[in-house]
Z-matrix of the N, CA and C atoms (Angstrom, degrees):
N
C 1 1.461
C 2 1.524 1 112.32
N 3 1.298 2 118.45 1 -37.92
C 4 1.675 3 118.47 2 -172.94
C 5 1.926 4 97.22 3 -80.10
N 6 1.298 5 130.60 4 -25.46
C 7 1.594 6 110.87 5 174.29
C 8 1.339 7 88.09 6 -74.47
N 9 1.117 8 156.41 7 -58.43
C 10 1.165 9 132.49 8 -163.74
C 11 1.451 10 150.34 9 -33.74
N 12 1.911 11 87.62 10 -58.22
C 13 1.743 12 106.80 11 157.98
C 14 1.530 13 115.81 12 -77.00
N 15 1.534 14 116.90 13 -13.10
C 16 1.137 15 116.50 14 171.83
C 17 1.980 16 110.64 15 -79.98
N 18 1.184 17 104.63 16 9.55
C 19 1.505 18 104.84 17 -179.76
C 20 1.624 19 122.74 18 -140.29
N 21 1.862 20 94.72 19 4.09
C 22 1.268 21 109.06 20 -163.06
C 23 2.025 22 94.06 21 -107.94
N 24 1.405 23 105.92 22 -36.36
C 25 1.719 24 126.37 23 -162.13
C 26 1.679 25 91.88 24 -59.88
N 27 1.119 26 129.16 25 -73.17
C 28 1.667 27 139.70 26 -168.55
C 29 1.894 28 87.89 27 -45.83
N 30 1.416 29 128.45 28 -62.72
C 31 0.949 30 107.27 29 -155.91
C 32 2.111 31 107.16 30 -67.82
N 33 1.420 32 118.94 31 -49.48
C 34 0.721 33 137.06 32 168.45
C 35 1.432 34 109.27 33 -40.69
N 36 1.219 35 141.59 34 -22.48
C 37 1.774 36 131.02 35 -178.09
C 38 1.706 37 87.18 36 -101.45
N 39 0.975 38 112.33 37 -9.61
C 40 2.329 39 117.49 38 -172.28
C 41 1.608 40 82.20 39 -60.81
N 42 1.516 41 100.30 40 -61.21
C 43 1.784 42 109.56 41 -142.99
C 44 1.600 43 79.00 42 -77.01
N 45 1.379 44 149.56 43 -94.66
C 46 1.361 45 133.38 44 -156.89
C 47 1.522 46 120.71 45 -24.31
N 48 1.638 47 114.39 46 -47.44
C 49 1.243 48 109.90 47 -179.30
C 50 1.582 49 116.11 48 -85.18
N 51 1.591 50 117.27 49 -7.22
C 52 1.855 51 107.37 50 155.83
C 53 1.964 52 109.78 51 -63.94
N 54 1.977 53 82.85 52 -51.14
C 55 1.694 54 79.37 53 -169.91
C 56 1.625 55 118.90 54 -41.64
N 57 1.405 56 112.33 55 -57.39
C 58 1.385 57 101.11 56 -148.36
C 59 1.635 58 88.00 57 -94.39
N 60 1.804 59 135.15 58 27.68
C 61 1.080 60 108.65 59 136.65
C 62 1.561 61 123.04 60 -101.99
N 63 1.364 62 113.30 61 22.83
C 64 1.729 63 112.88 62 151.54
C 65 0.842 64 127.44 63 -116.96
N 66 1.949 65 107.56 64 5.58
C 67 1.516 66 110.71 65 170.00
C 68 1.967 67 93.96 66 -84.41
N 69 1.446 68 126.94 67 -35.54
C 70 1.022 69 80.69 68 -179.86
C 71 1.402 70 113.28 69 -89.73
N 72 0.803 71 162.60 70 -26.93
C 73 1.726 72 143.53 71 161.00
C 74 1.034 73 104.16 72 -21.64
N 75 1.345 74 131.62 73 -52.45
C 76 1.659 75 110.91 74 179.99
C 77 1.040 76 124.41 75 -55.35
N 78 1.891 77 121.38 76 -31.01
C 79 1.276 78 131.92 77 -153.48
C 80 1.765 79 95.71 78 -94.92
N 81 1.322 80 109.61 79 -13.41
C 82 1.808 81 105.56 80 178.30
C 83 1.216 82 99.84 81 -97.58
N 84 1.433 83 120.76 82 -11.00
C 85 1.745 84 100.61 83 163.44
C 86 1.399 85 124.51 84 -99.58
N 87 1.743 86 105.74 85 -13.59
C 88 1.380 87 99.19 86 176.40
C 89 1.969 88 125.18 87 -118.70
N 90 1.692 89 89.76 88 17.38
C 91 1.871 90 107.39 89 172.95
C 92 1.604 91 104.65 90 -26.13
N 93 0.983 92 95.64 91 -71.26
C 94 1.784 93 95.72 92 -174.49
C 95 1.184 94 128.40 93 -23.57
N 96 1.372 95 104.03 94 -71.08
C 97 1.612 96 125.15 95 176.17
C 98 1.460 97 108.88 96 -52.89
N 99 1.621 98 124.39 97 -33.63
C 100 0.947 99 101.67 98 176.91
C 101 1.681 100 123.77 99 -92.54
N 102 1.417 101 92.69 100 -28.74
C 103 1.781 102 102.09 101 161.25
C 104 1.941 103 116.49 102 -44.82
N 105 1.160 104 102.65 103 -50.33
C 106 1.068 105 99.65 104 -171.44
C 107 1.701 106 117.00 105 -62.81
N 108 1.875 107 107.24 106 -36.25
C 109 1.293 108 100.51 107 172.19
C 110 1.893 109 122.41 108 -78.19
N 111 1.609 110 109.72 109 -3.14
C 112 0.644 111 92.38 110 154.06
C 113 1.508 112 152.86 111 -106.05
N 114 1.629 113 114.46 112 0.96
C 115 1.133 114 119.67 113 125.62
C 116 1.314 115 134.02 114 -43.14
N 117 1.294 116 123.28 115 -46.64
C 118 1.560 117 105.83 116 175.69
C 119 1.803 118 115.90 117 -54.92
N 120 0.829 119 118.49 118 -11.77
C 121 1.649 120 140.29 119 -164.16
C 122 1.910 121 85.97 120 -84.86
N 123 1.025 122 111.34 121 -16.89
C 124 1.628 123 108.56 122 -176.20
C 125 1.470 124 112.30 123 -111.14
N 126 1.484 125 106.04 124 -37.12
C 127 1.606 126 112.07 125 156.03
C 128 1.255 127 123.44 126 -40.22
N 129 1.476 128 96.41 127 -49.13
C 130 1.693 129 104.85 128 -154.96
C 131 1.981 130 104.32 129 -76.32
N 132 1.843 131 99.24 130 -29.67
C 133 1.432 132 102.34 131 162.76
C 134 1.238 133 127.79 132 -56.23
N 135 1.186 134 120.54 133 -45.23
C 136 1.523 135 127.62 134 157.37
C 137 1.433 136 125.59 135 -55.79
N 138 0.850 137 102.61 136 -33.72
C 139 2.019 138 111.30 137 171.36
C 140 1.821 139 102.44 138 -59.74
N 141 1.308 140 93.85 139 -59.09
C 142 1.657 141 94.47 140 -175.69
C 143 1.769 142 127.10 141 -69.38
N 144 1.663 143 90.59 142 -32.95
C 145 1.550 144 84.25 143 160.07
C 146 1.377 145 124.51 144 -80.57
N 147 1.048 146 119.24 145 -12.25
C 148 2.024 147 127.10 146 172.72
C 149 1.320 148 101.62 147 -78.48
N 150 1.058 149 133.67 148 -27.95
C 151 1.439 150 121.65 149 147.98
C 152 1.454 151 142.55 150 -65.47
N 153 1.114 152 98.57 151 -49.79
C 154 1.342 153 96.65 152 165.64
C 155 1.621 154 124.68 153 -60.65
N 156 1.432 155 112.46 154 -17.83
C 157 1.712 156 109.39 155 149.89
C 158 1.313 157 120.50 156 -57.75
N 159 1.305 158 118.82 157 -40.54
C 160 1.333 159 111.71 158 172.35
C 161 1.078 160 137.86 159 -75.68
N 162 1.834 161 102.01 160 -14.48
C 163 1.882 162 103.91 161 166.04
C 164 1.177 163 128.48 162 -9.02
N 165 1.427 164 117.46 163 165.36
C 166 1.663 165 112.85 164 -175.39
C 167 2.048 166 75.02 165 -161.73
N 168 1.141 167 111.07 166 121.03
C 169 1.830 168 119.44 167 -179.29
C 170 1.886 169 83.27 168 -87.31
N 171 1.097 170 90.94 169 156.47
C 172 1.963 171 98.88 170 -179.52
C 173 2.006 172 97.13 171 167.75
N 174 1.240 173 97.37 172 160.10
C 175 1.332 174 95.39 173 173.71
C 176 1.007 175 146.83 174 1.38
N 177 1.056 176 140.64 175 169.09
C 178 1.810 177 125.94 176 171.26
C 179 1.923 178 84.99 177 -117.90
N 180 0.762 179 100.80 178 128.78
C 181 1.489 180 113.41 179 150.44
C 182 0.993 181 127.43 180 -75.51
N 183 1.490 182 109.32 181 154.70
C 184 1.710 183 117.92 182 173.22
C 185 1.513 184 112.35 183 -79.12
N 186 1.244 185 99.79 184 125.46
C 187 1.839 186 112.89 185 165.56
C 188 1.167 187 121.64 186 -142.11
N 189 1.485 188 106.85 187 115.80
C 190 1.290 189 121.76 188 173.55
C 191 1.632 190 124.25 189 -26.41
N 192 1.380 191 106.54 190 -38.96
C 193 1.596 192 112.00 191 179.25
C 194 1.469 193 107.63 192 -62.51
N 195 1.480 194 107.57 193 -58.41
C 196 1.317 195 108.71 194 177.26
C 197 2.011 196 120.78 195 -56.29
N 198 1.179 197 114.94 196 -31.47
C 199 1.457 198 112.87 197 156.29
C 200 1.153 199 128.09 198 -34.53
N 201 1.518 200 106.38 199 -42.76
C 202 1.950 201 126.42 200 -148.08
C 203 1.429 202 98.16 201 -96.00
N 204 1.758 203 112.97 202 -48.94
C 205 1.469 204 131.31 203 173.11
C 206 1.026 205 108.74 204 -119.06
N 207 1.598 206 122.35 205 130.79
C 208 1.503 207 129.62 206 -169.27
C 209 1.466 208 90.18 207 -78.39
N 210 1.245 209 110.60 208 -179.86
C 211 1.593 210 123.79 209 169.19
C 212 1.601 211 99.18 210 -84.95
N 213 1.437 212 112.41 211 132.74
C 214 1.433 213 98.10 212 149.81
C 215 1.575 214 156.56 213 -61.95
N 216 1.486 215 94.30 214 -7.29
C 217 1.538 216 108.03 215 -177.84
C 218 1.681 217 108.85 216 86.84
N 219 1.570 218 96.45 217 -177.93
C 220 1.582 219 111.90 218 -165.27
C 221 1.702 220 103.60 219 -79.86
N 222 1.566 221 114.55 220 -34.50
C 223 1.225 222 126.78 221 179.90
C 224 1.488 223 113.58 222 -65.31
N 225 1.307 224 120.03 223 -39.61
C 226 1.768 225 106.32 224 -162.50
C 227 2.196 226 88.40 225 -116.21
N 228 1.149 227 133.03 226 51.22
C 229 0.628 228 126.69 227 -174.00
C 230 1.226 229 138.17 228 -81.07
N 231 1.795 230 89.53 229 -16.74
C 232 1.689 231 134.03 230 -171.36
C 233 1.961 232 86.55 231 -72.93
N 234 1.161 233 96.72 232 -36.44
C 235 1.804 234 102.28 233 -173.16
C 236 1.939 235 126.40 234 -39.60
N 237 1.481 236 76.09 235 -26.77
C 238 1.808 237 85.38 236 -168.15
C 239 1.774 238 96.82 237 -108.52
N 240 1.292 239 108.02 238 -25.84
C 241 1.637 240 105.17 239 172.07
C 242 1.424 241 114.25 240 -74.33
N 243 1.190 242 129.57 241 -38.59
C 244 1.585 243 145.17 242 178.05
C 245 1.560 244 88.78 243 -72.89
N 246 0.930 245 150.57 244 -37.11
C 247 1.600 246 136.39 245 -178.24
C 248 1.081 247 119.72 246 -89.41
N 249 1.366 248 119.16 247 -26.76
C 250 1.641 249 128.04 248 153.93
C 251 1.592 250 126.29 249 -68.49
N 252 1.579 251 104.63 250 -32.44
C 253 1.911 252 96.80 251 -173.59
C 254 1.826 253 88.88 252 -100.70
N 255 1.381 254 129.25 253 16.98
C 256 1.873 255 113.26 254 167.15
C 257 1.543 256 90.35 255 -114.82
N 258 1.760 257 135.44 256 -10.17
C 259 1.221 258 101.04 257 151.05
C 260 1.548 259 142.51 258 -86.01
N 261 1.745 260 100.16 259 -7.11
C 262 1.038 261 116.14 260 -175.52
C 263 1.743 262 109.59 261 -77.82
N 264 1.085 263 109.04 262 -53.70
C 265 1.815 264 108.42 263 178.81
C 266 0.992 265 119.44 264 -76.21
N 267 1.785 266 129.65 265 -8.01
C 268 1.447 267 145.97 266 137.38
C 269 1.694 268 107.12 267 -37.29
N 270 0.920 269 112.11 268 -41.53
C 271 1.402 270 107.65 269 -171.70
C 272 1.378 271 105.02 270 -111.93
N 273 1.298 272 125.57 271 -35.22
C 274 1.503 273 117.19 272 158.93
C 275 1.678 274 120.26 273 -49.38
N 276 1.286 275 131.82 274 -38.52
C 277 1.268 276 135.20 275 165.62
C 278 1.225 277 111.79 276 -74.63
N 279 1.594 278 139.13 277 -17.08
C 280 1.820 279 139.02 278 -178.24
C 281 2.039 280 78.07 279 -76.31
N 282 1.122 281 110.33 280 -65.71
C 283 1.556 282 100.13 281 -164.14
C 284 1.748 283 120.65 282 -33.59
N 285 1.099 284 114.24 283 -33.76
C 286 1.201 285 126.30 284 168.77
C 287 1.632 286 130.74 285 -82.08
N 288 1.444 287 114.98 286 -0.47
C 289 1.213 288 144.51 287 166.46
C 290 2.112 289 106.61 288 -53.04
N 291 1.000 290 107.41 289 -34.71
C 292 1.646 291 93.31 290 177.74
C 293 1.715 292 104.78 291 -81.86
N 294 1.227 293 124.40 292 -24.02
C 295 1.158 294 116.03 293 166.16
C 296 1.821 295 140.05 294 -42.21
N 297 1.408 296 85.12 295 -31.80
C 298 1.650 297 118.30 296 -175.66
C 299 1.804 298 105.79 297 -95.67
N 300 1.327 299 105.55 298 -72.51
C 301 1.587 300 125.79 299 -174.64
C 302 1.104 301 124.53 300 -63.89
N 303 1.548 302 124.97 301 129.40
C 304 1.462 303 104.12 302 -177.85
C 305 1.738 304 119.49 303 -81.47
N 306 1.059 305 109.70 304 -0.10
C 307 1.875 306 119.72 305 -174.17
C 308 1.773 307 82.97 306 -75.07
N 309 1.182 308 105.02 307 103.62
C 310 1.614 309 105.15 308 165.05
C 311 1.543 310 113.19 309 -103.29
N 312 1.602 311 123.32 310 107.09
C 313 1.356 312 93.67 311 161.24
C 314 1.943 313 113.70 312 -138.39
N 315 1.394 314 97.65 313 31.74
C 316 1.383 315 86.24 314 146.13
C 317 1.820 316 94.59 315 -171.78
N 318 1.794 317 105.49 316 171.30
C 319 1.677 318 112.75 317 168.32
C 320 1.198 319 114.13 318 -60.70
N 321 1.213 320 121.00 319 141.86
C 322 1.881 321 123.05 320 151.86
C 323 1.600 322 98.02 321 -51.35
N 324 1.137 323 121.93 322 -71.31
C 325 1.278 324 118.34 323 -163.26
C 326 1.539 325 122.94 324 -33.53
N 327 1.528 326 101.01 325 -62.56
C 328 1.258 327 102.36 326 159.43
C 329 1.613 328 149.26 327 -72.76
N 330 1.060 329 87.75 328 -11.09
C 331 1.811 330 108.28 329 160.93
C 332 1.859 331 98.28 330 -65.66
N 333 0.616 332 114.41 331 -68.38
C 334 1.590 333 116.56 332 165.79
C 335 1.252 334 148.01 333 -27.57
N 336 1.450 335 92.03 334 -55.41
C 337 1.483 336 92.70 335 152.26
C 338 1.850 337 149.83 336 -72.43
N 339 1.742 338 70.85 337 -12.29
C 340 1.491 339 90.88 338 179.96
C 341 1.796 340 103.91 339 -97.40
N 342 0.997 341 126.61 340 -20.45
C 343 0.781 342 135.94 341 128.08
C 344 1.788 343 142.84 342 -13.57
N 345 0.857 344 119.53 343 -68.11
C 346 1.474 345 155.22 344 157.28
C 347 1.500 346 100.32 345 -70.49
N 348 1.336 347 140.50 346 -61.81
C 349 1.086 348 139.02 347 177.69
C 350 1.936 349 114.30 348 -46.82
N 351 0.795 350 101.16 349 -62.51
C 352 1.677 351 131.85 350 163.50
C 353 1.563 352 108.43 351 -35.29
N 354 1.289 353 120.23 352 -49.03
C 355 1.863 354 137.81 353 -169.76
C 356 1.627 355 93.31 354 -81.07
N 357 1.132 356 106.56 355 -68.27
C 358 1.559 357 111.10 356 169.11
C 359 1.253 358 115.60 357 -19.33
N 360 1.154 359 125.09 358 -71.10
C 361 1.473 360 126.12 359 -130.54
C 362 1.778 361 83.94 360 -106.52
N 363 1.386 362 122.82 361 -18.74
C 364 1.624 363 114.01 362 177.99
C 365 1.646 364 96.81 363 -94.00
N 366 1.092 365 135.80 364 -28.90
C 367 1.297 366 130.32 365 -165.21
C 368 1.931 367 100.09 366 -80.77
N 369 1.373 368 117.85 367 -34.08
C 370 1.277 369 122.14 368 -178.01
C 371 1.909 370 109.67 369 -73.35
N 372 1.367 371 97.96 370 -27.24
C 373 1.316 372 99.91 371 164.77
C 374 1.407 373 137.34 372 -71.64
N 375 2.096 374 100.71 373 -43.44
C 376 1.624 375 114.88 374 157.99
C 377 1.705 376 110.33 375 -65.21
N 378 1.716 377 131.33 376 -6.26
C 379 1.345 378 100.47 377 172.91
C 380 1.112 379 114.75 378 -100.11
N 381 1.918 380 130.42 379 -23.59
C 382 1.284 381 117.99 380 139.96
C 383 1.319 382 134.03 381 -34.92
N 384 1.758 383 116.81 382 -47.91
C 385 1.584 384 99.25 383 172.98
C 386 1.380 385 122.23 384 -78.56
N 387 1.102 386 127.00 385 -8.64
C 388 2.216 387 118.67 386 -178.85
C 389 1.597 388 78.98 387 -89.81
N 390 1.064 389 132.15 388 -52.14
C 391 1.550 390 111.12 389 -165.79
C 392 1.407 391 126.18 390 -54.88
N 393 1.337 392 117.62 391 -32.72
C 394 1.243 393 145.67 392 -175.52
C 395 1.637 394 109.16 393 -75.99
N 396 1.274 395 119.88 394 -51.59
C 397 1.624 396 137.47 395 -169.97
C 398 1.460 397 122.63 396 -71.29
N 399 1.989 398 92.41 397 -43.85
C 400 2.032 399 90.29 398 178.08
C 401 1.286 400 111.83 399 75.06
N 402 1.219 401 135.90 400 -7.65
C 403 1.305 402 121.99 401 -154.17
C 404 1.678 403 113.69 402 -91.76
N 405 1.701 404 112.46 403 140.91
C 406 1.147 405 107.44 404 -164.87
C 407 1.537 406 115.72 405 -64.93
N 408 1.144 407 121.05 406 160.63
C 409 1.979 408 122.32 407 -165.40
C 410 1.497 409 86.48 408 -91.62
N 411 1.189 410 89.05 409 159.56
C 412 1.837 411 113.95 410 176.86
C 413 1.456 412 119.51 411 -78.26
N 414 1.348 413 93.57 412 -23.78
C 415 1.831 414 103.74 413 -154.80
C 416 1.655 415 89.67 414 -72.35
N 417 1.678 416 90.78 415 158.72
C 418 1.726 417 94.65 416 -166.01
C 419 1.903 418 106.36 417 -75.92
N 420 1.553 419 111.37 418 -14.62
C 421 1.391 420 111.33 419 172.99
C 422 1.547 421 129.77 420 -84.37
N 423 1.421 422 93.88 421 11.45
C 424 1.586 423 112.45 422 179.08
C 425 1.557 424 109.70 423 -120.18
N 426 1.000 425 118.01 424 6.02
C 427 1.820 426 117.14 425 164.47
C 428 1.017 427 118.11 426 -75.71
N 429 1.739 428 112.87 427 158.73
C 430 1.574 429 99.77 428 157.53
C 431 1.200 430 133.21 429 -56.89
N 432 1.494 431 102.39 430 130.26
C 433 1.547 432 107.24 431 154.66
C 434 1.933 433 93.10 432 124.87
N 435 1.298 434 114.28 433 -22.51
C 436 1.597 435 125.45 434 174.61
C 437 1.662 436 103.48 435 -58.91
N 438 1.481 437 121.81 436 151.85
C 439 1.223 438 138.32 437 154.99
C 440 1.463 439 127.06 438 -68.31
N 441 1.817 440 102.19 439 -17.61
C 442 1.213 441 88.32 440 -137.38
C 443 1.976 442 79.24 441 -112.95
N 444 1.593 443 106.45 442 -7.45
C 445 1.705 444 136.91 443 150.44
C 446 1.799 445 85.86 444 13.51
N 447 1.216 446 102.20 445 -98.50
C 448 1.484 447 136.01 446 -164.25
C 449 1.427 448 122.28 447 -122.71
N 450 1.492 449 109.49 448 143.13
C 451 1.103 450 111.00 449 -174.16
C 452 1.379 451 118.90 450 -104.66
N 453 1.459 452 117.15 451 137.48
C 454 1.560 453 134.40 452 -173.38
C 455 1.771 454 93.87 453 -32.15
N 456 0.855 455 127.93 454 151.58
C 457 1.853 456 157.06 455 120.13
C 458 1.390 457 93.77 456 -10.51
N 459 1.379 458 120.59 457 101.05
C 460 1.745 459 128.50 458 148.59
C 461 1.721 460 108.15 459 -14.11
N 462 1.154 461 119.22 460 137.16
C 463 1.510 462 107.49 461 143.21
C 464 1.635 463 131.54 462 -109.57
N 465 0.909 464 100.31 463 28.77
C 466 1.645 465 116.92 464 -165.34
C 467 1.975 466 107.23 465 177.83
N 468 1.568 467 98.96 466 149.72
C 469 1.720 468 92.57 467 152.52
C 470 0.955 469 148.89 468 -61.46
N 471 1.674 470 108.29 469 -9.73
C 472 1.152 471 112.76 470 -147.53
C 473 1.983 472 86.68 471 -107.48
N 474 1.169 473 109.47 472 -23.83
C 475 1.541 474 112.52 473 -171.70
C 476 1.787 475 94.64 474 -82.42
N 477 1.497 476 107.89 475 -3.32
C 478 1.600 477 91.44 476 158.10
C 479 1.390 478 135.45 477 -115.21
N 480 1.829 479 111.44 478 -12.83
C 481 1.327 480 119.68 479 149.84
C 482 1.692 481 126.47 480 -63.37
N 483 1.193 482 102.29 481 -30.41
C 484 1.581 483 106.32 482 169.51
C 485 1.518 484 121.31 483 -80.54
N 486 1.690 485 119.11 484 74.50
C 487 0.880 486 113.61 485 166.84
C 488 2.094 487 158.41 486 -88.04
N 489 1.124 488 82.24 487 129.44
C 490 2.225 489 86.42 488 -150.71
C 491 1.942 490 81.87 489 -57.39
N 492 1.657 491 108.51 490 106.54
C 493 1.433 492 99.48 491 179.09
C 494 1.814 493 98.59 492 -78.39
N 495 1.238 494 130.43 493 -41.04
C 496 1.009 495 94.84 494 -153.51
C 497 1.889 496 110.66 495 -79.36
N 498 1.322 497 110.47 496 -15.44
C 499 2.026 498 108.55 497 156.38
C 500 1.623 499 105.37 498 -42.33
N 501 1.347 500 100.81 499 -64.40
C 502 1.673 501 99.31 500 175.57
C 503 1.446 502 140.40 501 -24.33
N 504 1.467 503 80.64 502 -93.84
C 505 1.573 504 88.54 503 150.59
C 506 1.703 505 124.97 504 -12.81
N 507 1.732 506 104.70 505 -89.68
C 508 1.127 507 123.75 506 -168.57
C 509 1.386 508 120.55 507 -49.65
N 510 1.343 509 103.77 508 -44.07
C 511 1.305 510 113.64 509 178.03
C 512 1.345 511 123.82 510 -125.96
N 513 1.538 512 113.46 511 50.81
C 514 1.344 513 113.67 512 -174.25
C 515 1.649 514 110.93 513 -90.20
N 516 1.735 515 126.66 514 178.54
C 517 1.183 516 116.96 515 -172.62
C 518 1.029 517 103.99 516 -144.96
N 519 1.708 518 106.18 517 57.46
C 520 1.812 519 96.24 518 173.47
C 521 1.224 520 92.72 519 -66.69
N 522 1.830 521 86.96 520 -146.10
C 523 1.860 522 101.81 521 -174.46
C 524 1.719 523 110.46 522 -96.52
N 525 1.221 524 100.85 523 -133.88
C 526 1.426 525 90.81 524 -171.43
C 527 1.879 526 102.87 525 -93.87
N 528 1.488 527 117.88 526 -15.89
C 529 1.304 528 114.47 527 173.55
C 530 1.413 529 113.92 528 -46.93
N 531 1.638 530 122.22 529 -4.26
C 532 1.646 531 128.32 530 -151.30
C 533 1.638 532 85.57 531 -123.99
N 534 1.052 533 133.64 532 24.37
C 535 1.550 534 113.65 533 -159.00
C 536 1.615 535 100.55 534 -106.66
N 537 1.641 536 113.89 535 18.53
C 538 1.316 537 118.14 536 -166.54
C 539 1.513 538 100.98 537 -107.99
């Protein structure tokens, strides 16, 4: 086993140090695109918390999703966040997979941007529609009679550019487009 990695390591640091010197050439020609989507990623945080000032707690509506899949409740809530951030860095670490592997068939860089390109243009669409819709959130901390309903009146700009993502997140109150 040790001639092996002793014959496998030299080639294996070759391919990391080609990759990530044409990942960055890619990344000095395509910074922008990705800067820009990732700012929008800060927009779109602000979109959702400016809504949720405007909440209005009211009924729960009927939704088919919720028929099919019950809600999990206040207790297992961690359930749907823990299944969302091991698919997300599951696939954030595959992107980095040509670095390692020799089956190359595409850039990180550009996986990324398209990527980001893609988030953009659906997230600009979800902040026209919750803004547009009003509709009360599903989650059980957004009903009537919750604290956590609506959020107090800003007292400053700055207490609305500074957003606490993971309160957000966790306990945000779009509409039902958010119920995932």
């Amino acid at each position: 086993m040790p001639v092996y990695v002793d014959r496998e390591a030299p080639k294996l640091w070759r391919k990391i140090c080609s990759e990530t010197t044409i990942e960055i050439s890619l990344l000095a020609e395509n910074w922008k695109i990705i800067l820009g989507g990732i700012i929008f990623q800060y927009i779109h945080g602000l979109a959702a918390h400016g809504v949720h000032y405007l909440h209005q707690p009211g009924p729960l509506l009927q939704d088919s999703g919720y028929a099919l899949i019950p809600e999990l409740g206040e207790d297992k809530a961690y359930i749907s966040e823990t299944l969302f951030s091991f698919l997300f860095f599951s696939f954030v670490l595959w992107t980095f997979h040509p670095f390692v592997f020799q089956s190359k068939s595409f850039h990180t860089v550009l996986l990324w941007c398209r990527v980001l390109a893609c988030l953009v243009v659906c997230q600009m669409l979800r902040i026209v529609t919750f803004y547009s819709t009003q509709l009360p959130g599903p989650n059980y901390h957004c009903r009537e009679g919750s604290k956590l309903a609506r959020l107090p009146r800003p007292e400053s700009v700055v207490e609305v550019l500074l957003i606490n993502y993971l309160s957000s997140n966790l306990l945000g109150c779009l509409p039902l487009l958010r119920a995932f």
